[in-house]
C-alpha positions as CSV (number, residue, x, y, z in Angstrom):
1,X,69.3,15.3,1.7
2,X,70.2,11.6,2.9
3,X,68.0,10.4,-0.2
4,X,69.6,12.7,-2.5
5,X,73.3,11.7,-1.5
6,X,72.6,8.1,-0.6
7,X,71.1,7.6,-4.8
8,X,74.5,9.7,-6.2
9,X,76.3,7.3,-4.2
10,X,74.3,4.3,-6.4
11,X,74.6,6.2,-9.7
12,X,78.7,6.4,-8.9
13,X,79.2,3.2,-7.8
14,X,77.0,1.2,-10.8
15,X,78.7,4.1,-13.4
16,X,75.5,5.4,-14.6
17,X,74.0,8.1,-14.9
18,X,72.4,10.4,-12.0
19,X,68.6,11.3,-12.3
20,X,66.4,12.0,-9.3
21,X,62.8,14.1,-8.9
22,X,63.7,16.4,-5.3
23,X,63.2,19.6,-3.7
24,X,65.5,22.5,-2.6
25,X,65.4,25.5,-0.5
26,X,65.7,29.1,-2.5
27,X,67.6,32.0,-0.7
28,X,64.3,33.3,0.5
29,X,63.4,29.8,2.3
30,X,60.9,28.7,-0.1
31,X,60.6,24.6,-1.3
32,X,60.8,24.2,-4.9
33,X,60.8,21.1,-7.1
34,X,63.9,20.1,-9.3
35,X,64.6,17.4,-11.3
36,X,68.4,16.9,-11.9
37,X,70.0,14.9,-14.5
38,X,74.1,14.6,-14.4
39,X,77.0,12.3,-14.9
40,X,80.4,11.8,-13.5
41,X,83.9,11.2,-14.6
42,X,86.3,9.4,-12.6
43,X,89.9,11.5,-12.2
44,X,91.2,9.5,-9.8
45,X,92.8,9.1,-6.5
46,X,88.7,9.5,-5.5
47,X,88.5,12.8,-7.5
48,X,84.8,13.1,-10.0
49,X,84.1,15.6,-12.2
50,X,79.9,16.1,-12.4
51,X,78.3,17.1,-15.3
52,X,74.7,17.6,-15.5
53,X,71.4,19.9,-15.8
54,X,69.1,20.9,-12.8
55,X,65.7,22.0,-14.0
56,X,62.6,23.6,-12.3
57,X,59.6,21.4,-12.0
58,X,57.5,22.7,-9.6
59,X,54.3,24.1,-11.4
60,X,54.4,20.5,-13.0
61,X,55.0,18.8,-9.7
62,X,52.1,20.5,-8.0
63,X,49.7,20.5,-11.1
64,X,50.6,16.2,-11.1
65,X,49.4,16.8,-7.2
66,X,47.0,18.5,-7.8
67,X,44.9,15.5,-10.5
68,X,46.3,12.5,-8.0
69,X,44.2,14.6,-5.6
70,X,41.1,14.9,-7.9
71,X,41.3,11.4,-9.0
72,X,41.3,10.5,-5.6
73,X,38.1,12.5,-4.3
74,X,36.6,10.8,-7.4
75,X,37.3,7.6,-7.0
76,X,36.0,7.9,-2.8
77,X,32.8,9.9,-4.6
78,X,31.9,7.0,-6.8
79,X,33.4,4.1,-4.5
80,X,30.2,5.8,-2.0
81,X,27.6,6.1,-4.6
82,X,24.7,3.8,-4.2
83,X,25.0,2.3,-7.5
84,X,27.5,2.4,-10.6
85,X,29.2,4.8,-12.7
86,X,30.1,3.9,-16.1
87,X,31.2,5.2,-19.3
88,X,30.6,3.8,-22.7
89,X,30.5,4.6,-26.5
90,X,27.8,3.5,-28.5
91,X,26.0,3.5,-31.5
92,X,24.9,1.4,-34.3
93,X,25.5,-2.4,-33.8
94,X,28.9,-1.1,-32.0
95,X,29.3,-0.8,-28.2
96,X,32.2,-0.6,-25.8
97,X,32.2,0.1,-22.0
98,X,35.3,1.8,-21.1
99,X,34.9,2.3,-17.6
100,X,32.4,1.0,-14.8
101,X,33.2,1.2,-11.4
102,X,33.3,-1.4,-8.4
103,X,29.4,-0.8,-7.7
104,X,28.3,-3.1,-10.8
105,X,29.4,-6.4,-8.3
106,X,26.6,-5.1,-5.8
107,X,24.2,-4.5,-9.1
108,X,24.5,-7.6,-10.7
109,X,27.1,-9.6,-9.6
110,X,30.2,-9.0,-12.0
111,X,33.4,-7.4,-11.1
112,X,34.3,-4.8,-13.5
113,X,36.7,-7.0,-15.3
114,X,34.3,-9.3,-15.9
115,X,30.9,-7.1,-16.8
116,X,33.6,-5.0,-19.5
117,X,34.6,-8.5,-21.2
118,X,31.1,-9.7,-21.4
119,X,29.4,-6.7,-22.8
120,X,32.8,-5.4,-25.3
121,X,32.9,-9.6,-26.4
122,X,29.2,-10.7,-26.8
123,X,27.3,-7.7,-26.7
124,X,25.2,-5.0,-24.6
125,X,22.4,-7.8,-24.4
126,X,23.8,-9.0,-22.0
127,X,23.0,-7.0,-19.8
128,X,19.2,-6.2,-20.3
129,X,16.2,-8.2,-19.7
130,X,15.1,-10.0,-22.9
131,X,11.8,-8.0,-22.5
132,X,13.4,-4.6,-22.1
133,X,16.4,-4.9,-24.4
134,X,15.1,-3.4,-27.6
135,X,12.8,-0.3,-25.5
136,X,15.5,0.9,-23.5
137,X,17.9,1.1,-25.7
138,X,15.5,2.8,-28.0
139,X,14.7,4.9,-25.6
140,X,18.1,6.0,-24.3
141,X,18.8,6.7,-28.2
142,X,15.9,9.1,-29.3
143,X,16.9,11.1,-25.7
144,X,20.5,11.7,-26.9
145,X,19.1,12.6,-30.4
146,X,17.1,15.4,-28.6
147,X,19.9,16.5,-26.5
148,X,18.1,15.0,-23.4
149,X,19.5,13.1,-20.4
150,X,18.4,9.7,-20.6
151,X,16.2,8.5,-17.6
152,X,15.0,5.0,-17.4
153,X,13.8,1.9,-15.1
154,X,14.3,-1.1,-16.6
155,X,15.2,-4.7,-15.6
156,X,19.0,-6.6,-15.6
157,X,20.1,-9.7,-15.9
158,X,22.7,-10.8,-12.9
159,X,25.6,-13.3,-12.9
160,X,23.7,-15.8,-11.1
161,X,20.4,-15.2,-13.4
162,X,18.2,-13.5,-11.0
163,X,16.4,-10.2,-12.4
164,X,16.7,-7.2,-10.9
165,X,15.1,-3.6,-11.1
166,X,17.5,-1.0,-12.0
167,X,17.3,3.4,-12.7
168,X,19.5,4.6,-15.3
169,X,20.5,7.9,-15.6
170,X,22.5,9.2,-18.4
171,X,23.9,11.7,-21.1
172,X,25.1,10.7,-24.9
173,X,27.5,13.2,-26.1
174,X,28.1,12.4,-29.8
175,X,31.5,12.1,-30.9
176,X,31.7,11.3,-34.7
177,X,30.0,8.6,-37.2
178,X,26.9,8.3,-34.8
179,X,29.5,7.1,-31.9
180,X,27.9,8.5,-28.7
181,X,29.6,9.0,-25.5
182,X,27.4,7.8,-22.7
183,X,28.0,8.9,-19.3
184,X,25.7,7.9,-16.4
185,X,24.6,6.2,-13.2
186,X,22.4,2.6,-12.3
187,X,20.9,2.4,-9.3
188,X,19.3,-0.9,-8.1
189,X,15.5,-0.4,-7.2
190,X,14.4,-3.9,-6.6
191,X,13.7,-3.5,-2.9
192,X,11.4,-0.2,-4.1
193,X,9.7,-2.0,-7.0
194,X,8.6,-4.8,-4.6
195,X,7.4,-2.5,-2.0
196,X,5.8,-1.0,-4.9
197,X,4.0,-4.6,-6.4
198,X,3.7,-5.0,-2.5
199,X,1.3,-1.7,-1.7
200,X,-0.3,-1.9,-5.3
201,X,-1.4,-5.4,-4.8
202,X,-2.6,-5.0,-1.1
203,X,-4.7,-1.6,-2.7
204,X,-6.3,-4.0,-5.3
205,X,-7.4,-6.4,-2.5
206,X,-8.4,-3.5,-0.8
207,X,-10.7,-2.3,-3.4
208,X,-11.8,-6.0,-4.5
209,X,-13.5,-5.7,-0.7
210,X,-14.4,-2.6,-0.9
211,X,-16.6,-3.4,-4.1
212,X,-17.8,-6.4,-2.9
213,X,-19.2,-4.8,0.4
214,X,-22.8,-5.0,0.9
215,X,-22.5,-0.7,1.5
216,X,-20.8,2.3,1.1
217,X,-17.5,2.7,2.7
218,X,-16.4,6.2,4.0
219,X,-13.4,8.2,5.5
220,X,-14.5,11.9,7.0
221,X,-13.3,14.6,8.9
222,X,-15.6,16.2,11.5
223,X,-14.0,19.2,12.7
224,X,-15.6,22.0,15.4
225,X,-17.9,24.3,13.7
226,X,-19.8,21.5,12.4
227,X,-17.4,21.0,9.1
228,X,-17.6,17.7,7.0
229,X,-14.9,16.9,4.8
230,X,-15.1,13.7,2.6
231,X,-11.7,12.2,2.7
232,X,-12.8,9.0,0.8
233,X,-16.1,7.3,-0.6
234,X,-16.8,4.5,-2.1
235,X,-18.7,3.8,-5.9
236,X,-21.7,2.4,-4.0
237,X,-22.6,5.4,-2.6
238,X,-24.0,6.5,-6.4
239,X,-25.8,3.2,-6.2
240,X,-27.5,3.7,-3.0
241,X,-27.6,8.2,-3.5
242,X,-27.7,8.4,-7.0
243,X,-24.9,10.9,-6.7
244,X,-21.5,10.4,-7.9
245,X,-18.7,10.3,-5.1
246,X,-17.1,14.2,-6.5
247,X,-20.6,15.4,-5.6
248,X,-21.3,13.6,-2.6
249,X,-17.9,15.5,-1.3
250,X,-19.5,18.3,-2.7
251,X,-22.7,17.9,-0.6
252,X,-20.8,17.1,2.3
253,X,-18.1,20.2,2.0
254,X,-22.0,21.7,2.5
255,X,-23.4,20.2,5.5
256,X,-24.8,17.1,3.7
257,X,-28.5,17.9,4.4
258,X,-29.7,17.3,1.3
259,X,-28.5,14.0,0.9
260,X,-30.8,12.6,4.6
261,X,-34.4,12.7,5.7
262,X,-35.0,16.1,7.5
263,X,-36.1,14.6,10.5
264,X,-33.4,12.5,11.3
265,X,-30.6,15.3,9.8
266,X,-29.7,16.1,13.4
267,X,-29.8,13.1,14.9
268,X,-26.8,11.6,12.5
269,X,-25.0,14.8,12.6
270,X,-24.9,14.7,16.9
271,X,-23.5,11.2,16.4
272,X,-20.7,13.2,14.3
273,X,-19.9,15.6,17.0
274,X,-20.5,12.8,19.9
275,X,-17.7,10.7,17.5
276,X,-15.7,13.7,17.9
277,X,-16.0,14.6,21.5
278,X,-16.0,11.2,22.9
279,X,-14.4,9.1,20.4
280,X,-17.6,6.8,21.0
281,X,-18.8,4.8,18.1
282,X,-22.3,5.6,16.0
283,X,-24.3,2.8,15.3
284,X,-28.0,3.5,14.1
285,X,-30.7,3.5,11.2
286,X,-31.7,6.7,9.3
287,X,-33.4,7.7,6.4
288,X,-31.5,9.0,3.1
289,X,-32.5,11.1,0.2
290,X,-31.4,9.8,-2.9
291,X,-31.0,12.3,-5.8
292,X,-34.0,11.8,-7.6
293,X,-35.7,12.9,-4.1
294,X,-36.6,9.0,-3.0
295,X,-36.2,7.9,0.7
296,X,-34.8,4.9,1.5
297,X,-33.4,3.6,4.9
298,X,-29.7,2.8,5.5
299,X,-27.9,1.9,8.2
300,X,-24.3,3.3,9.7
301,X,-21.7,2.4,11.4
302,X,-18.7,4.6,12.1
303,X,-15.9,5.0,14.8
304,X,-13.1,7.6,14.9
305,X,-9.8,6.4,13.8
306,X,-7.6,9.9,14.1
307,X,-8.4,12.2,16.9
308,X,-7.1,15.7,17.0
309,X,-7.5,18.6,19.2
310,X,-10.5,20.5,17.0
311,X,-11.6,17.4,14.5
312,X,-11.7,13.4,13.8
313,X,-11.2,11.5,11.1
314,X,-14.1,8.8,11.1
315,X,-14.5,6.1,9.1
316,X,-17.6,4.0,8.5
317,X,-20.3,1.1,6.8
318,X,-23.6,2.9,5.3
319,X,-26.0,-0.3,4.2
320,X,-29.3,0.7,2.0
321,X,-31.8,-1.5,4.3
322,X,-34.8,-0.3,2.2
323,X,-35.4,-3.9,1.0
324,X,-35.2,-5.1,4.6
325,X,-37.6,-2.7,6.0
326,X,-40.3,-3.3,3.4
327,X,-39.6,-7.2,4.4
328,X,-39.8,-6.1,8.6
329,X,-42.7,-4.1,7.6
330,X,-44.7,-6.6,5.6
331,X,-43.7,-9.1,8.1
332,X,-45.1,-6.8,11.3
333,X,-48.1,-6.3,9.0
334,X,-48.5,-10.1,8.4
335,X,-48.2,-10.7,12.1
336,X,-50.8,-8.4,13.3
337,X,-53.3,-9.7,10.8
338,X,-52.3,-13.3,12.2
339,X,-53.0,-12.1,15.7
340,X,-56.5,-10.0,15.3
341,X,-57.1,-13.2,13.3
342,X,-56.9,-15.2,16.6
343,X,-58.0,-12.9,19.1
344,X,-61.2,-12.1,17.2
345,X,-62.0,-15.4,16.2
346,X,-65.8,-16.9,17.5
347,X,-63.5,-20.4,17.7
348,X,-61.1,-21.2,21.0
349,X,-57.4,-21.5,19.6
350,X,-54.3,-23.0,21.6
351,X,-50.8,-22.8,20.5
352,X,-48.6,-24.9,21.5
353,X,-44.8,-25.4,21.0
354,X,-42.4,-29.0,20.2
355,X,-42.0,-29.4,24.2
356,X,-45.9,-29.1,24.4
357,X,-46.0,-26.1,26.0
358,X,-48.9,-23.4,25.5
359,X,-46.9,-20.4,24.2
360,X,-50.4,-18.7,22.9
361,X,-54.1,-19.0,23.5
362,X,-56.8,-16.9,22.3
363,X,-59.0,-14.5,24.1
364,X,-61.9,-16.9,23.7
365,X,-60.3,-20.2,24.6
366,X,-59.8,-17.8,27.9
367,X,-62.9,-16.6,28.5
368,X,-64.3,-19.7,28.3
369,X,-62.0,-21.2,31.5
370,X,-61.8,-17.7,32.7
371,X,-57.9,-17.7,32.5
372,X,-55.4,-15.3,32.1
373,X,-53.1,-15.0,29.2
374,X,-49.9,-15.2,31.8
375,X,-51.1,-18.3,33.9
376,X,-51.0,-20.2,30.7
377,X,-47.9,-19.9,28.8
378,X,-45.1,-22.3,29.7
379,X,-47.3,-24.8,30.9
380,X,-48.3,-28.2,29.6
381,X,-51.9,-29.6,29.6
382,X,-51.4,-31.8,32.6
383,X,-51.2,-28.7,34.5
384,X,-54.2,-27.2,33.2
385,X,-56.8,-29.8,33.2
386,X,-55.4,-32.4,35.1
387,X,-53.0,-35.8,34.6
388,X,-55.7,-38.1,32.9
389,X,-57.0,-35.6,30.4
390,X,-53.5,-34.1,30.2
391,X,-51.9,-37.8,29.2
392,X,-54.8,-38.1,26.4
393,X,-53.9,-34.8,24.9
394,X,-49.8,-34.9,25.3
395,X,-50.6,-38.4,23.0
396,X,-52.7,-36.5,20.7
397,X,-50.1,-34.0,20.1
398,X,-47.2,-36.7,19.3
399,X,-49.2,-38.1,17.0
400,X,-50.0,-34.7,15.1
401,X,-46.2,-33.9,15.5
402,X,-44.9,-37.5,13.8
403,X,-47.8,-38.1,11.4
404,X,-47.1,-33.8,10.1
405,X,-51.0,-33.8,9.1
406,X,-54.0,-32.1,10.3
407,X,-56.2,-34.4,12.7
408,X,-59.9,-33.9,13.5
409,X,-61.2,-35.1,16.8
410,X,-64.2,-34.5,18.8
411,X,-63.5,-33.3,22.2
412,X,-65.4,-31.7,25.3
413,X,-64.1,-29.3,28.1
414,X,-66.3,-27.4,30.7
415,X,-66.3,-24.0,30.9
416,X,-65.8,-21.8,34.4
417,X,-69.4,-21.3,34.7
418,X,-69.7,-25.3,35.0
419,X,-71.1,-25.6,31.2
420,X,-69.8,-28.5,28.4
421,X,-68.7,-27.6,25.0
């Protein structure tokens, strides 16, 4: 009311005309809208005459209310999306961004002023990596020709030159002389695409090790009851089975006996369930059955890495040893040859190490003093046969040892039963 009277009080004393937006109060109590437009005369002696139209405006009024309100909620909806919203029309060799809200300074760096002057002046280039200009675009294009929303990843171009890695989501909606009507969202995905070059590049060292492991690598679940699930195997193991990795899992999912020797089957599968029981680590040598039915050794390592009530994840190291047995075996082989060669020789033989210390004799060297095997070793000559004769062959030895040739010398020892040979 004080409004109302205090502006016909202005529109009096500056003689113009009266027009003012307010509301009234019907008989019935209810608030309605007016608008009132009016002028007044002056009779005199501080006498108007008023003149004028009052009209209903209240479905306008609240309608008006009613958009400030829903450009409002818009505006907080976009201000809190995590990217930005633009609109644009485009089409061939033409392109103007009408709208693009406040996120495109978080994006790349622009206010909106500036991003809508740069792209309307000098083109939507401008915006795109060099490398993804002409794709996108002719990607976004062949999905509004099939009526499809647009959906790309792509790279951007900030103010300050750095790249970034956006999402685009959009929809053309053409309008006339292939003008389209594009409507959509960025998102900036950087931080995901360099936890995504991050994981991919730590999996490719992981498998450049993997692959250059001297064995198999496994990941398995031992569960009560004696189940084996493959969770993970390694290429090598086709090299060392002759299976591929889908059938080892398939051997496994089994029981896996086919692919060990029978007689040491249980003994690898109780360091499974000790694995799961205990949580110990299995460390041992067994033998495997390859696919075209040939043994060969291996050796395995495995510890568990997740322990749940009824199972275990393990994972492991299988090695094919086969070479290195045949080696151990030829080499045991070698040796007892070497020492039946000794003992059984007609000829007394002494070995002796750098510090000239016996370390072997054979058993007719012994006979002949009527030694033992364990009075010998770890003694030097001087302690055998005395200091003189102990001096002579101590200086015998050096000079074998720095000359690195066979000598021949003519020597004589008595035997226990008094005798010289």
């Amino acid at each position: 009311m004080h409004r109302v009277a205090e502006e016909f009080g202005n529109t009096l004393a500056a003689g113009r005309p009266f027009e003012l937006t307010y509301r009234v109060l019907t008989k019935s109590g209810e608030t309605r809208w007016v608008i009132e437009r009016s002028r007044s005369f002056d009779q005199g002696e501080q006498t108007w005459i008023n003149e004028g139209l009052i009209i209903d405006i209240t479905d306008q009024t609240m309608a008006e209310q009613q958009i400030a309100e829903s450009q409002r909620q818009l505006s907080t909806l976009i201000g809190n999306v995590p990217g930005l919203v633009f609109r644009a029309r485009e089409g061939p060799n033409y392109y103007e961004l009408q709208y693009v809200s406040e996120g495109v300074k978080d994006i790349a760096g622009y206010t909106p002023a500036e991003i809508t002057e740069l792209l309307n002046e000098e083109g939507l280039e401008n915006w795109f990596h060099p490398d993804d200009f002409k794709r996108a675009l002719s990607a976004a294009h062949e999905a509004f020709l099939a009526g499809k929303p647009y959906e790309d990843t792509y790279r951007i171009i900030t103010k300050t030159g750095e790249t970034r890695w956006v999402f685009e989501r959009s929809r053309g909606v053409v309008e006339v002389d292939d003008i389209w009507l594009n409507e959509g969202l960025i998102i900036d995905i950087t931080e995901q695409k360099e936890a995504e070059r991050a994981i991919a590049e730590s999996e490719r060292q992981l498998s450049t090790l993997i692959d250059n492991l001297p064995g198999m690598v496994f990941r398995i679940r031992e569960t009560e009851g004696d189940k084996l699930e493959v969770l993970y195997v390694s290429d090598e193991v086709q090299r060392i089975f002759g299976f591929t990795p889908e059938e080892v899992k398939e051997l496994m999912a089994k029981g896996g006996q086919e692919l060990y020797h029978p007689d040491d089957y249980p003994r690898l599968r109780q360091g499974y369930r000790d694995s799961r029981l205990s949580g110990k680590p299995y460390e041992g040598t067994h033998r495997a059955r390859t696919k075209s039915g040939e043994i060969r050794w291996v050796y395995e390592s495995h510890r568990a890495v997740e322990q749940a009530e009824d199972s275990v994840v393990l994972e492991g190291l299988l090695i094919d040893i086969t070479a290195q047995k045949v080696i151990d075996e030829a080499m045991r082989e070698s040796e007892a040859r070497f020492r039946s060669l000794i003992e059984n020789n007609p000829a007394g033989i002494i070995l002796k190490d750098l510090d000239e210390r016996y370390t072997a004799m054979n058993k007719t060297f012994l006979d002949w003093k009527g030694w033992k095997l364990e009075d010998v070793v770890g003694k030097k000559a001087a302690d055998l046969f005395g200091e003189e004769l102990g001096a002579v062959t101590e200086a015998n030895d050096r000079d074998v040892i720095e000359r690195r040739e066979v000598i021949t010398r003519e020597v004589s020892i008595f035997r226990a039963d008094g005798r010289e040979i």
